[in-house]
C-alpha positions as CSV (number, residue, x, y, z in Angstrom):
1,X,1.4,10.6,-11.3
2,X,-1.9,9.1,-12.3
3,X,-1.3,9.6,-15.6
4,X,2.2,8.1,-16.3
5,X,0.9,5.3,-14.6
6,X,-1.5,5.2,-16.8
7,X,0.3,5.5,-19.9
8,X,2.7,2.9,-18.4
9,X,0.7,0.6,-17.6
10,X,-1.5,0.3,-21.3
11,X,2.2,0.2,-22.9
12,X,3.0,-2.5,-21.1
13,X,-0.7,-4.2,-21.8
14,X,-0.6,-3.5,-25.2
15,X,3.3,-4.7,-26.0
16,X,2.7,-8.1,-24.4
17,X,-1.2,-8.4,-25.9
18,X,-3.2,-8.5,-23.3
19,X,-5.8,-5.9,-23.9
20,X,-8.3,-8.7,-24.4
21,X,-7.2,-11.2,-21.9
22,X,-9.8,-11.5,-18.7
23,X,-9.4,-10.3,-15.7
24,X,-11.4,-11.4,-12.0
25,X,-11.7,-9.0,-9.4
26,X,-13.3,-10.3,-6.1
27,X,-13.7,-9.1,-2.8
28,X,-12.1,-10.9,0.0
29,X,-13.0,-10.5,3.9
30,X,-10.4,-10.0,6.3
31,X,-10.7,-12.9,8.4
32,X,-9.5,-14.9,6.0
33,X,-6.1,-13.4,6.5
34,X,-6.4,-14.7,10.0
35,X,-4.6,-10.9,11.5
36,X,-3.2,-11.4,14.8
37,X,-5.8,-8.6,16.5
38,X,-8.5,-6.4,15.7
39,X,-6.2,-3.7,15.8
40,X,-5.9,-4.4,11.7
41,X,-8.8,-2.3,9.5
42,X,-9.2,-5.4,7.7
43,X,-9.7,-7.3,10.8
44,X,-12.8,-5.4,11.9
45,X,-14.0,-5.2,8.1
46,X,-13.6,-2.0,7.7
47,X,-11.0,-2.2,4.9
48,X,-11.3,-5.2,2.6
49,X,-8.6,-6.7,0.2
50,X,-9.8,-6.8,-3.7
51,X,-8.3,-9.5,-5.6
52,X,-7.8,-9.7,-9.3
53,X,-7.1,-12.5,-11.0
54,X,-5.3,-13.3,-14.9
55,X,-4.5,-16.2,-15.6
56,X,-3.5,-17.9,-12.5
57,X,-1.8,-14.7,-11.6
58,X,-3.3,-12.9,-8.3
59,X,-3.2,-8.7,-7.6
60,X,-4.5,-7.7,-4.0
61,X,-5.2,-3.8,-3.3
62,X,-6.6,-2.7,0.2
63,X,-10.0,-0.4,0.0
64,X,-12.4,1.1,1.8
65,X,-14.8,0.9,-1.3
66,X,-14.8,-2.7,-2.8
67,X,-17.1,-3.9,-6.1
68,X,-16.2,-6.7,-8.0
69,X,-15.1,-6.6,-11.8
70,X,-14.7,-9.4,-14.5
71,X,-13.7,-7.7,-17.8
72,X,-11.1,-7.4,-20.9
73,X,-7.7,-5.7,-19.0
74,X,-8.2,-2.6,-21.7
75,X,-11.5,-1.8,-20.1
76,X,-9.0,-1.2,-16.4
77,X,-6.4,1.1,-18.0
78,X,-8.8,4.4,-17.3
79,X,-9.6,3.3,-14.4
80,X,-7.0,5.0,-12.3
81,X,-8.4,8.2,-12.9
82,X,-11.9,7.2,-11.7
83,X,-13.8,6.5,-8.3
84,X,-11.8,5.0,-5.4
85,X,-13.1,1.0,-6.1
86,X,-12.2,1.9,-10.0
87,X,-8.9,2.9,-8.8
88,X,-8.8,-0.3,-6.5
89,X,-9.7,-2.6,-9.0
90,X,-6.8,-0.5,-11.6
91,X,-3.9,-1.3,-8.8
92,X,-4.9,-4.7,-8.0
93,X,-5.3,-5.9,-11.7
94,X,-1.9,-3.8,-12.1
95,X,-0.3,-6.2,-9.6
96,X,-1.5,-9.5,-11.2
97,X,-0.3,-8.4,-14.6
98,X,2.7,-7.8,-13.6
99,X,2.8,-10.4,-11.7
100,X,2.2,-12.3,-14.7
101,X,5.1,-10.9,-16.5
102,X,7.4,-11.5,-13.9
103,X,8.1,-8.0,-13.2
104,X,7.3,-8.1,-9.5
105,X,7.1,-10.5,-7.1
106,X,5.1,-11.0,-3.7
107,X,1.5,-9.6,-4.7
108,X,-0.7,-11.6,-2.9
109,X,-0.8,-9.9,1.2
110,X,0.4,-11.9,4.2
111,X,-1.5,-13.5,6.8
112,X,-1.7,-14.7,10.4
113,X,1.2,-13.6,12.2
114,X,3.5,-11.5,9.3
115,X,2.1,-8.2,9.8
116,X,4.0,-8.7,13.2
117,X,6.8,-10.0,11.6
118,X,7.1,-7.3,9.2
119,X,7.3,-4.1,11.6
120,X,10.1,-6.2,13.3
121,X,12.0,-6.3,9.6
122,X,11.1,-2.6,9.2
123,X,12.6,-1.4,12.5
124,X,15.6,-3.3,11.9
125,X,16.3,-1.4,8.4
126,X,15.4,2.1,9.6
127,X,17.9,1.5,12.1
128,X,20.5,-0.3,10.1
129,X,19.8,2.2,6.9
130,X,19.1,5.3,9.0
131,X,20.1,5.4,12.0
132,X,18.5,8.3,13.9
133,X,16.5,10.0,11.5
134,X,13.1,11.0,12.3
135,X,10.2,8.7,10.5
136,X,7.0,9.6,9.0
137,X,4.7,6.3,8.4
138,X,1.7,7.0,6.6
139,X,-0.9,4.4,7.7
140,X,-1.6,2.9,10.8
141,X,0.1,-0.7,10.2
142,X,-0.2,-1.9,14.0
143,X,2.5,-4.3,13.8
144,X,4.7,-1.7,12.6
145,X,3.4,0.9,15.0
146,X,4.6,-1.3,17.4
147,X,8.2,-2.2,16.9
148,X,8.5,1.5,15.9
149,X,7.8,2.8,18.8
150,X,10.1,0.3,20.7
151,X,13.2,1.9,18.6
152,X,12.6,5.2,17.9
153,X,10.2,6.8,20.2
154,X,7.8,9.7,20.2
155,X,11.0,11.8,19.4
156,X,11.6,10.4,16.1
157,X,7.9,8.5,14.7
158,X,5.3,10.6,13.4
159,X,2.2,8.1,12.5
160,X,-0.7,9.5,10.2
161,X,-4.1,7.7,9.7
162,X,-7.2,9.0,7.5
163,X,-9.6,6.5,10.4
164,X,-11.6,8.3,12.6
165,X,-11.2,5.7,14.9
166,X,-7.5,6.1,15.3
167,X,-6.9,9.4,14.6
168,X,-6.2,11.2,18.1
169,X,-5.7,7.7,19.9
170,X,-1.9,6.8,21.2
171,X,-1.3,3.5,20.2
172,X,1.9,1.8,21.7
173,X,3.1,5.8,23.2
174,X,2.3,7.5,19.7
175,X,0.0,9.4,19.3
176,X,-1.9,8.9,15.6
177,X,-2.1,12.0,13.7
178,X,-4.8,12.8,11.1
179,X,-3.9,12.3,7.9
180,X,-5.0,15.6,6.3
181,X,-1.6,16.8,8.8
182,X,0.4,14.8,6.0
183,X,2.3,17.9,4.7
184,X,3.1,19.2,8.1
185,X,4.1,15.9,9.1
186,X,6.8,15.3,6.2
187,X,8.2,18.2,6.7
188,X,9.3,17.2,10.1
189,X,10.8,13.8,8.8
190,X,14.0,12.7,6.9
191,X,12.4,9.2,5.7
192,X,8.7,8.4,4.8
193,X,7.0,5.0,4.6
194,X,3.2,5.2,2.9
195,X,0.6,3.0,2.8
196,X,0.4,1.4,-0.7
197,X,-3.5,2.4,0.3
198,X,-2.4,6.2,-0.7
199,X,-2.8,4.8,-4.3
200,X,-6.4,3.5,-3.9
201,X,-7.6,6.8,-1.9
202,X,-6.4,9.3,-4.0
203,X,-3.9,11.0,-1.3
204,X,-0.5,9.2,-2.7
205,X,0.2,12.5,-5.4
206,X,0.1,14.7,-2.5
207,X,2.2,12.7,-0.5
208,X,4.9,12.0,-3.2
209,X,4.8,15.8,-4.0
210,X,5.2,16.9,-0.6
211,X,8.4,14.6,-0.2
212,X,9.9,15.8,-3.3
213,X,9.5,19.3,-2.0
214,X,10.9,18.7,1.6
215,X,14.0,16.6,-0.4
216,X,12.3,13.1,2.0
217,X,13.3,9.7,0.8
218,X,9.6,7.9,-0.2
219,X,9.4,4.4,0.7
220,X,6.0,2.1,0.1
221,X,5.1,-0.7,1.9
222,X,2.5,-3.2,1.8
223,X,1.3,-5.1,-1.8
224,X,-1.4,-2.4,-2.8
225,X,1.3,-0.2,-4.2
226,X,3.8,-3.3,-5.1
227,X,2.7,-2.7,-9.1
228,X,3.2,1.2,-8.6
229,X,6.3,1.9,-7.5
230,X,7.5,-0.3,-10.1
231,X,6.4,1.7,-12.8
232,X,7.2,5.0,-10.7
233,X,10.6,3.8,-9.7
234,X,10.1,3.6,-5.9
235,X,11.4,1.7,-3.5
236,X,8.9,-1.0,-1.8
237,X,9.0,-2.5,1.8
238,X,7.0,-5.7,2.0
239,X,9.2,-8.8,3.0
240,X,5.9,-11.1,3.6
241,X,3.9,-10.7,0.4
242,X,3.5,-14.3,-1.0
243,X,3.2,-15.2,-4.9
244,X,1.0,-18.2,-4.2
245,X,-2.8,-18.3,-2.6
C-alpha cells in the first residue's frame, strides 16, 4: 500500500512541477480546535494535528509523534516508508497538495462542536446505507462512539483503540477493544470505518488486508487519510473538514 502511494503520489508531484516548491509542516495543539470534551486525544494532548502548508494550501494529519518540517515536496515523497512523524509529515503534505490541485476538498479538521455533529451524520448513513449490519470503527472518535451506540447497540458496534487509556473502558455501553484484536474484530463486521490515523501509525495495511480477506466494505474517516484514499480509491467519511483556516 505504502508503495503505490508512494509512486502516486511523486507522479502526481513531478507532472504538475512541484518537486521544488516549499512545503511548512507545524505542530498545532489541540485546544485550538476548541473539542467539545476531553474525551478527544487531541483534547488532553496526547495526539496532536501536524499541518503542512504549500502555497496557501493547508494538509492536517493526526500523530502521536509530531516534528516540524520546512523543505522541497521531493525531499517528502520517501517519507511514507519512514518513522511515524515522517509518515505524518508524508500524509499531511499529501493533503495540502492535493489540496492544491483541487483533487480533494475539506483538509483542514473541524472544530468546536463538529466532531459531535459528525457521529450524528455517520449514524444516519450506516443506517440509511446499511441497515442492520454489524460495524467495526477503528479509532475511538467519541462523538461517533456516541451516536453509535444510540443506533446500533453492543449487538452490532465493535470499537478498537491502540490508547491504553481507552482500551478495556465502556464508553457510552461499548466496550473499547484493543486494537492489536483488529483482525478478529473485522471478521465479525460487514462494514469498517478506520481512523485516517491507521496511515500515520503504520496499522492501516493490516487493516485494508484483513477487509479484503473477510470481503468488508473499508470506509475512512477523518482528514488524516482524506489524500489517501484518493489515491487508493476509497471511500472517505468526513462531512466537517473545512478548506479554509
Amino acid at each position: 500500500m505504502y508503495d503505490k502511494l508512494s509512486k502516486e503520489f511523486s507522479r502526481i508531484v513531478k507532472d504538475n512541477n512541484l518537486l521544488n516548491s516549499k512545503v511548512t509542516c507545524t505542530v498545532l495543539a489541540g485546544e485550538r480546535l476548541k473539542l467539545p470534551s476531553g474525551e478527544y486525544l487531541a483534547a488532553r494532548g496526547e495526539e496532536v494535528i501536524l499541518q503542512a502548508e504549500i502555497d496557501g494550501h493547508y494538509g492536517h494529519a493526526f500523530t502521536t509523534s509530531p516534528k516540524e518540517f520546512e523543505g522541497p515536496v521531493g525531499d517528502v515523497l520517501g517519507f511514507v516508508h519512514g518513522t511515524n512523524w515522517e509518515k505524518a509529515i508524508f500524509f499531511a503534505t499529501l493533503n495540502a497538495v492535493l489540496h492544491k490541485l483541487n483533487l480533494i476538498k475539506g483538509t483542514i479538521h473541524c472544530w468546536q462542536g463538529e466532531p459531535e455533529a459528525c457521529g450524528d451524520e455517520l449514524a444516519k448513513q450506516i443506517l440509511s446505507r446499511f441497515g442492520s449490519a454489524r460495524v467495526a470503527h477503528v479509532g475511538y472518535q467519541p462523538g461517533h462512539v456516541k451516536a453509535l451506540a444510540k443506533v446500533l447497540g453492543p449487538e452490532r458496534l465493535y470499537v478498537t483503540d491502540l490508547d491504553p487509556l481507552n482500551v478495556g473502558k465502556v464508553k457510552f455501553g461499548i466496550e473499547i477493544l484493543d486494537g492489536a484484536l483488529n483482525t478478529e474484530v473485522l471478521r465479525k463486521a460487514d462494514v469498517a470505518y478506520i481512523t485516517g490515523s491507521a496511515a500515520t501509525n503504520g496499522t492501516l495495511p493490516a487493516i485494508l488486508e484483513s477487509c479484503i480477506a473477510y470481503g468488508i466494505k473499508p470506509i475512512i474517516y477523518g482528514v488524516t487519510g482524506k489524500g489517501a484514499s484518493k489515491l487508493l480509491g476509497l471511500e472517505v467519511f468526513c462531512p466537517y473538514g473545512h478548506d479554509l483556516l
